[in-house]
C-alpha positions in Angstrom: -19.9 24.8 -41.7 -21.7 21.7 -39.4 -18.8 19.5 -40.7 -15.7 22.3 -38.6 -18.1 22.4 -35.7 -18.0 18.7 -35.6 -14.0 18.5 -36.2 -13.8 21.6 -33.2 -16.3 19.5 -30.7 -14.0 16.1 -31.3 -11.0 18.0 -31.1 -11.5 19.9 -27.6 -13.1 16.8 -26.1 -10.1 14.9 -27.0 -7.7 17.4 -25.8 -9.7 17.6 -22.5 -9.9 13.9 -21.7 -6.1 14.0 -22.7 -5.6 16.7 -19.8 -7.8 14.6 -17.1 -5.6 11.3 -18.2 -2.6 13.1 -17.3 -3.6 14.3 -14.3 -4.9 11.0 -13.6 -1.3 9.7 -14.1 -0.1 12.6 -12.4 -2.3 11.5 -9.1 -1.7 8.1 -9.8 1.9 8.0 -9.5 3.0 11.0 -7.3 3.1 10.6 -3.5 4.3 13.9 -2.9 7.7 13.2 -1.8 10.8 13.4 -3.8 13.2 11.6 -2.0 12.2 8.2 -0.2 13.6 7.4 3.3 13.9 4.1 5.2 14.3 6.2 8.4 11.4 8.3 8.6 8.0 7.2 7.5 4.6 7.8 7.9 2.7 4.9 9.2 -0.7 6.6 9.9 -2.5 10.3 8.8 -5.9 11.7 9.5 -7.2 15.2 8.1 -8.7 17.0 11.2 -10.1 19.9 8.8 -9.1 21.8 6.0 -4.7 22.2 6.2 -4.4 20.4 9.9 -3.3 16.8 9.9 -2.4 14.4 12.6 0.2 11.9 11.8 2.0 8.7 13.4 5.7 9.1 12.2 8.2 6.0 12.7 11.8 7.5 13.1 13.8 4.2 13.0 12.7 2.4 16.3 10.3 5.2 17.8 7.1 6.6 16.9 5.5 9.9 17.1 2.5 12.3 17.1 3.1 14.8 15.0 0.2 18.2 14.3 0.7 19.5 11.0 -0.9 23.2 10.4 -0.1 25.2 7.4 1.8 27.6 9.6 3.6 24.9 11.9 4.4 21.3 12.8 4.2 20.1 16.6 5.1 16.9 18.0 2.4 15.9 20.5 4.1 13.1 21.8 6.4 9.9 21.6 4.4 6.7 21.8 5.3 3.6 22.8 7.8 1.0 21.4 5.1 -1.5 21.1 1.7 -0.4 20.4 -1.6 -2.3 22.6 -2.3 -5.5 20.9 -5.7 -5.3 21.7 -8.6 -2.0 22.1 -10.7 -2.8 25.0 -13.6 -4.2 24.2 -17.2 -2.5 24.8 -19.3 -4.8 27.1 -22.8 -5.0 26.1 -24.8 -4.1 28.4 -28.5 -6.3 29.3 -31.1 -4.6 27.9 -34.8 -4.1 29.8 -37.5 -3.4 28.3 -38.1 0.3 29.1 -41.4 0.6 27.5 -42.4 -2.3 29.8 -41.2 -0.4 32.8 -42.5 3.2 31.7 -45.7 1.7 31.1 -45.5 0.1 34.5 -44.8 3.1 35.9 -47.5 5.0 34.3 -50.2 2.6 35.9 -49.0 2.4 39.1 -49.5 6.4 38.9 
């Protein structure tokens, strides 16, 4: 009796890591696109919640913003040719010491 429980343990474990390799594979190799384009592509995608998407799309030459919703798509806007080399840069500001200052304050009170 021990020695089928043992055969039926090895036997499902096997048959689930079997089913988590293929969808492994499955992940693995499947961008979820059947046909592959030259034209259109996406260069850049961020999840804004759960079914909404934001996505730079290059259509030969130009680019877009495109909203993707599970009921609808929207194109936001066409961006420039040539994207900013460069984000501006955050200055750092001087720092002074506050604490300094408060407890200055606090005296002169």
């Amino acid at each position: 009796m021990g020695g089928y429980l043992a055969n039926f343990a090895v036997y499902t474990l096997a048959m689930i890591g079997l089913i988590f390799f293929a969808l492994f594979v499955y992940k693995k190799f499947a961008d979820g696109t059947s046909a592959k384009s030259d034209f259109l592509k996406i260069e850049d995608r961020i999840n804004l919640g759960p079914r909404k998407t934001l996505c730079v799309v290059r259509a030969g030459k130009e680019r877009f913003l495109i909203a993707s919703d599970v009921d609808k798509t929207c194109l936001i806007s066409k961006l420039d040719e040539k994207p900013k080399e460069e984000l501006p840069v955050i200055v750092d500001f001087p720092q002074k010491p506050v604490m300094k200052q408060m407890l200055e304050k606090i005296k002169d009170m």
